[in-house]
N, C-alpha and C positions, 0 to 999 in steps of 0.2 A: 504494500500500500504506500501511497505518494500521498504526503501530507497537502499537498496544493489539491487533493480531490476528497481530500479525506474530513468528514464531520467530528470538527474538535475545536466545540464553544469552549475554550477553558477562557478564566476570569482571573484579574489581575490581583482585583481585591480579596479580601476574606468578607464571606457573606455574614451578614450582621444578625441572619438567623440559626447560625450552626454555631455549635455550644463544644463539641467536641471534635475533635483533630480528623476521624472519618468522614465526616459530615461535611465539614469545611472542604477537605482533600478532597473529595469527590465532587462537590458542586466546584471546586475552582481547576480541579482536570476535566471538565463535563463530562463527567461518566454518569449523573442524573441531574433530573430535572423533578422539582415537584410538583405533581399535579394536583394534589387538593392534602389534607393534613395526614401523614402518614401514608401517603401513594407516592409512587413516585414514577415517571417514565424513563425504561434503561436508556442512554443513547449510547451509541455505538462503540465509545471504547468501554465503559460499564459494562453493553452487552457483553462482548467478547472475553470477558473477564468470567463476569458470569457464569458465562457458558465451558470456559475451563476448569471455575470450581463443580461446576455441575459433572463433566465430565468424570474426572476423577473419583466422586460419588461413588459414580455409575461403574464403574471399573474397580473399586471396591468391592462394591456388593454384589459385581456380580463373578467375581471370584475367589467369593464363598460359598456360591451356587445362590445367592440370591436371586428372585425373578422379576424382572419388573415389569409394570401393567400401568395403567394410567383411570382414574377414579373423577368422576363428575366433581367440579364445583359445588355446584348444586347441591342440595343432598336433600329426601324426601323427611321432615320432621316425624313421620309417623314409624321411622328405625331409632329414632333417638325416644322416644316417648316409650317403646319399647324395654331399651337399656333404662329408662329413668333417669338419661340425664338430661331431658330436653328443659326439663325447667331446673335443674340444677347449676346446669353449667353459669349462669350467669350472666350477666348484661356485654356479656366479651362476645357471645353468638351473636350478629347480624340473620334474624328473624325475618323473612320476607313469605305474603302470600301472592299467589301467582292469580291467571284472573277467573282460574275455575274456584275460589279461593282456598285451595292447598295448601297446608302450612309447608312452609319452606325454609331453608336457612344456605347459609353460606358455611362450608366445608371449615370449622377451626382443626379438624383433624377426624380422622376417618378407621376408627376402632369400628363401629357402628356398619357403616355399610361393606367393611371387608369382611365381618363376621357372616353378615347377610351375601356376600358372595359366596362365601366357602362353603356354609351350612347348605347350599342350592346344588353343590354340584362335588363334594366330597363327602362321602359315605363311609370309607372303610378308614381301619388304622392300616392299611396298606399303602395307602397314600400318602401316609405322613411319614417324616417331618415334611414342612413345609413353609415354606418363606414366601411373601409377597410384597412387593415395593414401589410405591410410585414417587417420580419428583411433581411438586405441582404447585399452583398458587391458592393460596391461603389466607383468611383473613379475621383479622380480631381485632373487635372494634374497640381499641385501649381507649382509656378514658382521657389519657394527656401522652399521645405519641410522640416522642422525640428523639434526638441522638441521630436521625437519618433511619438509615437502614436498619439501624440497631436496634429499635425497638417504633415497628412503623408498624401500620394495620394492615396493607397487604403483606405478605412477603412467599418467596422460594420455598420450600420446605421439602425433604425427604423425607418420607415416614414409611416406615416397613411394618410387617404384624406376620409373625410365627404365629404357627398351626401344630403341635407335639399329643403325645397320645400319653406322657406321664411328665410330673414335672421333675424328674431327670433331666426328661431330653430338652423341656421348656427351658432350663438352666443353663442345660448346653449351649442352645441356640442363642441366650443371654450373654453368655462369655463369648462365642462367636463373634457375635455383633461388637463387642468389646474389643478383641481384637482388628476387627474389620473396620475399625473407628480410628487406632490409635494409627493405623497405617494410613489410612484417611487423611488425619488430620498432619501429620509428619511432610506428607508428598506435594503440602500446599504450605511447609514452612511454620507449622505452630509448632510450639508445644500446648496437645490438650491436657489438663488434669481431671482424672474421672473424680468425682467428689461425693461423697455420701448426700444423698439429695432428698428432697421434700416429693411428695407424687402428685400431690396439686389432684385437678379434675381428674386425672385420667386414672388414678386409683393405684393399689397395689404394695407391696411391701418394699420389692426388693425394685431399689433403681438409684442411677449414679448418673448424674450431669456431668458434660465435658466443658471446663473451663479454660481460658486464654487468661495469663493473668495482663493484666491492664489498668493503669491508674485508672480509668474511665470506665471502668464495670461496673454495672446495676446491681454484683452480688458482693457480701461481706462472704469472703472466704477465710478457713483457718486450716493450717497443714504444716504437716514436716520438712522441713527445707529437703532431707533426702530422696523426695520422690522427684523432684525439679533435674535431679543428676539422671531420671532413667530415659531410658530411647529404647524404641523398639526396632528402628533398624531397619538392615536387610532382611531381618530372621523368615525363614518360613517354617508359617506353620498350616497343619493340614486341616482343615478346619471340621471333619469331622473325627479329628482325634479328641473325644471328652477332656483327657488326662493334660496334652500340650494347650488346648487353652485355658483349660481350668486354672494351669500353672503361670498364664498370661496374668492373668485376671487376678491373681493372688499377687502376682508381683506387683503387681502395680495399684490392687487397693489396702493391701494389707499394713501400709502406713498412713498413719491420722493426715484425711485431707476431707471435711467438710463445708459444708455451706453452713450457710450464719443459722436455718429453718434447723438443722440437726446438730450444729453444732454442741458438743459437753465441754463443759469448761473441768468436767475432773477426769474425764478418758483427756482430754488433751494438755491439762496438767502432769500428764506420765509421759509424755515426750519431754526429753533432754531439753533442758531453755535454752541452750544455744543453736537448737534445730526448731523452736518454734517461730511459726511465722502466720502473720494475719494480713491480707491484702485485698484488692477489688479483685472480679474477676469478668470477666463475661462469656455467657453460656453461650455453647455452639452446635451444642447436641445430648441429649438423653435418650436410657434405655432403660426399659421397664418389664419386669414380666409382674404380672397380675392374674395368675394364674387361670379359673374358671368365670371370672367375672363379668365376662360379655357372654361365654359360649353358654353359663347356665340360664343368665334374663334371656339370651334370642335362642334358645336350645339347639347350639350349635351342635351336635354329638355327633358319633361315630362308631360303629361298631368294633369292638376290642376283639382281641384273639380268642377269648372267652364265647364269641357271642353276642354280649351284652353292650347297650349303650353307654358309654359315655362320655362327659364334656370333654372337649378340648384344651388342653394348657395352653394360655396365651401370651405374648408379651406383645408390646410396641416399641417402636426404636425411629426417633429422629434425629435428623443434622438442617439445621436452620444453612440452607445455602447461601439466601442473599445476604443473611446475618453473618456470614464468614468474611465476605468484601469488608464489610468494618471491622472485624476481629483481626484481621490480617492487617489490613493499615496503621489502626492502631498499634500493631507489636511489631511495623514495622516502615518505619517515616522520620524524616527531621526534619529542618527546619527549611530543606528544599521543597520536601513533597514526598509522593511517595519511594516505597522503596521495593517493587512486588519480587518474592521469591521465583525463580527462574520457572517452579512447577506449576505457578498461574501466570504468568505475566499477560498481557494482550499483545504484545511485537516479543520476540525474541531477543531483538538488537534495533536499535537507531541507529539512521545512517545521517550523521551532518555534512551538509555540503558548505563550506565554510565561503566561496564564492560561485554563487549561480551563475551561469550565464559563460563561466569560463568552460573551455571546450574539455582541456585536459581533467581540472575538477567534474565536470559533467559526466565526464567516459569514466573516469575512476568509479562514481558513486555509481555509474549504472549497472558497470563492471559486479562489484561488488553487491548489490541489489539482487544482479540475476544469479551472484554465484550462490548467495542463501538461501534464495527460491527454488534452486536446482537438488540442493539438502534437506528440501522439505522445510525450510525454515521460514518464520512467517517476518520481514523485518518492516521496518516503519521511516521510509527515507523523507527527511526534512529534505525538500525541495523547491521551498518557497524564498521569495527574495522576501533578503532582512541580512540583520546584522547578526555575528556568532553570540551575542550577549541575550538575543530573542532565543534563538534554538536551543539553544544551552537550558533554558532557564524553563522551556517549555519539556524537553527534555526530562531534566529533574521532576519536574509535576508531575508528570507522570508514571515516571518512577521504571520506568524501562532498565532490567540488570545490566544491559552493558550499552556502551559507546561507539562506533568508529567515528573518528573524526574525520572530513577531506579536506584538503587543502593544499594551493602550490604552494607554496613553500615545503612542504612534507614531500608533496610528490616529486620534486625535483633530485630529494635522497630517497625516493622510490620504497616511501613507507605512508601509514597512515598512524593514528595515537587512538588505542583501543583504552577505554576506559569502563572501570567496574562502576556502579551506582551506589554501591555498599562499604564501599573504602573508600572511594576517591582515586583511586590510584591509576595511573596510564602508562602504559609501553609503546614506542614506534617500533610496529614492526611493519616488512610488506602485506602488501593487501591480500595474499593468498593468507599466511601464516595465518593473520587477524579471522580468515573463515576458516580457516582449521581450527583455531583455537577455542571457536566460539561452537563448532560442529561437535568438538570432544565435549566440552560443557554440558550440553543439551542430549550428548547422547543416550540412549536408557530413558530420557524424562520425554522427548519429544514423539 
């Protein structure tokens, strides 16, 4: 893409209605626009961001053998009324009748009509286990949205719901998703912390939030500085091995790390005081199992090996997509702009062209354009007249991990000045080198 065709309102100022550093970042790179309070329209480099963390999701889950499908908006109030939670859930459901006057609602999350999928067309415990997942839009009408993305009324959401025939296997498939999260969140540059968590509406005992920590988090988190030290890596693991993720799952909650809703102040009194620690955080994902508590209210069953009926073990499992673009920013920006990790970025590399219009600068950048296009590489050439003090600066806002620079004077020692987003730091090398080196970077991620 060629920036002289390319859709990029970025803004000089800091907007006088963004409160924190995502917010701001994103309306002055135009990557959104708001449309009314807590909506917001993606524009096109947003999009393409977006659509990278969405990606990655999707490749997650589904090489854990998760499946994915895709669930109405819409949703008929008469499967919630069902479950009992249609007047419970609160003033957050968006309530609408249609004009035969059907009660209707807007999708805050979709326990309810996957159960009513499942229970329609699965019968045996042959068929289980079973995992189902859609990415989609969602909306919760908050009372005071703010923060941007972070806490907006529409937004992205992944939510999946296992289908288990004991809660054994429903556990399993808990620790799974636990696994298939932390690898998730790692290949988009966090560290998530799973944290002992509150279950809110959607019910159940056993469930842990994934946290970014962040001065600008909506949660009061507390935890032991030792879990900040783990990564999960390249490791693989097989996902229907009980035992290797069981061992996941252990490593990584078996050190005090709660939300402020479960925090103890005397279990968290028994961590060492030089390892405690209390900070914001922001949530980027939860997993739940809840055992028989949709399949008993919609009698979801199955028949067991025995013969006999019965409920299904259930859980749910979310990752707030658009809510990542801010979790990401936030843990990862100065006071240029953004900084995105190479495994979302929207360009792979910028290409500056330091004077347009010169013939040799011109062949160099185009040079260099086609040879990253030809790597599968996706780059983003500043090709607009301006001065290097504009591109540079436009650049950094957006937060693109690396640099080539053009210019004659460089071309004349038959090099160009590669720079990282993340140090600062730049080398002349020649222009091949600069796409080899940037080819090896992206290799395995691209």
């Amino acid at each position: 893409m060629r920036l002289s065709q390319y859709f990029l309102p970025v803004l000089k100022e800091n907007p006088a209605e963004a409160q924190i550093v995502s917010h701001r970042l994103m309306l002055r790179a135009g990557m959104i626009k708001q449309s009314s309070a807590g909506i917001y329209s993606w524009l096109p480099l947003g999009y393409k961001v977006l659509r990278k963390v969405e990606e990655i999701v999707h490749q997650e889950q589904q090489r854990v053998g998760h499946i994915p499908m895709l669930m109405p908006t819409l949703q008929s109030a008469d499967l919630w009324k069902e479950s009992g939670r249609y007047d419970a859930y609160g003033p957050e459901m968006l309530r609408i009748r249609d004009r035969q006057d059907r009660d209707m609602l807007y999708g805050p999350t979709n326990e309810e009509m996957i159960t009513d999928i499942f229970r329609s067309h699965v019968g045996s415990y042959k068929d289980l286990p079973l995992t189902l997942y859609h990415i989609q839009w969602k909306f919760r009408d908050e009372i005071r949205p703010r923060f941007g993305v972070m806490r907006g009324r529409e937004f992205l959401m992944k939510d999946g719901y296992n289908f288990d025939l004991t809660k054994e296997d429903a556990l399993h498939a808990y620790n799974r998703h636990l696994v298939s999260y932390l690898r998730t969140y790692e290949r988009m540059g966090l560290q998530a912390i799973p944290m002992r968590a509150d279950s809110g509406p959607i019910g159940g005992d056993d469930t842990h939030e994934f946290l970014v920590l962040a001065e600008t988090g909506e949660s009061e988190v507390f935890y032991d500085s030792e879990i900040t030290d783990l990564t999960f890596g390249d490791r693989e693991i097989d996902p229907n091995d009980h035992d290797a993720c069981r061992a996941v799952l252990e490593e990584f909650t078996s050190r005090y790390a709660r939300t402020d809703e479960t925090h103890d102040p005397e279990v968290f009194a028994k961590v060492p005081e030089e390892r405690q620690r209390s900070a914001r955080g922001i949530e980027v994902g939860q997993i739940f199992y809840f055992g028989t508590k949709y399949s008993d209210a919609m009698n979801a069953k199955v028949q067991g090996p025995d013969g006999k009926q019965v409920p299904v073990h259930m859980g749910s499992h979310g990752i707030g997509v658009s809510r990542l673009l801010g979790a990401i920013i936030e843990a990862s920006h100065d006071d240029k702009g953004i900084i995105w990790p190479e495994g979302v970025t929207p360009f792979h590399a910028g290409i500056v062209n330091l004077k347009q219009g010169d013939a040799e600068a011109d062949a160099a950048c185009d040079a260099l354009y086609n040879s990253l296009k030809a790597l599968g590489l996706d780059p983003l050439y500043d090709d607009r007249k301006g001065g290097a003090g504009m591109k540079f600066a436009t650049m950094d806002l957006i937060g693109l991990p690396w640099r080539i620079t053009v210019g004659p004077r460089g071309l004349k020692n038959g090099v160009v000045e590669l720079t990282s987003r993340r140090t600062g730091e730049s080398e002349e090398l020649p222009p091949e080198q600069a796409v080899e080196k940037i080819a090896k970077i992206y290799a395995g991620i691209v």
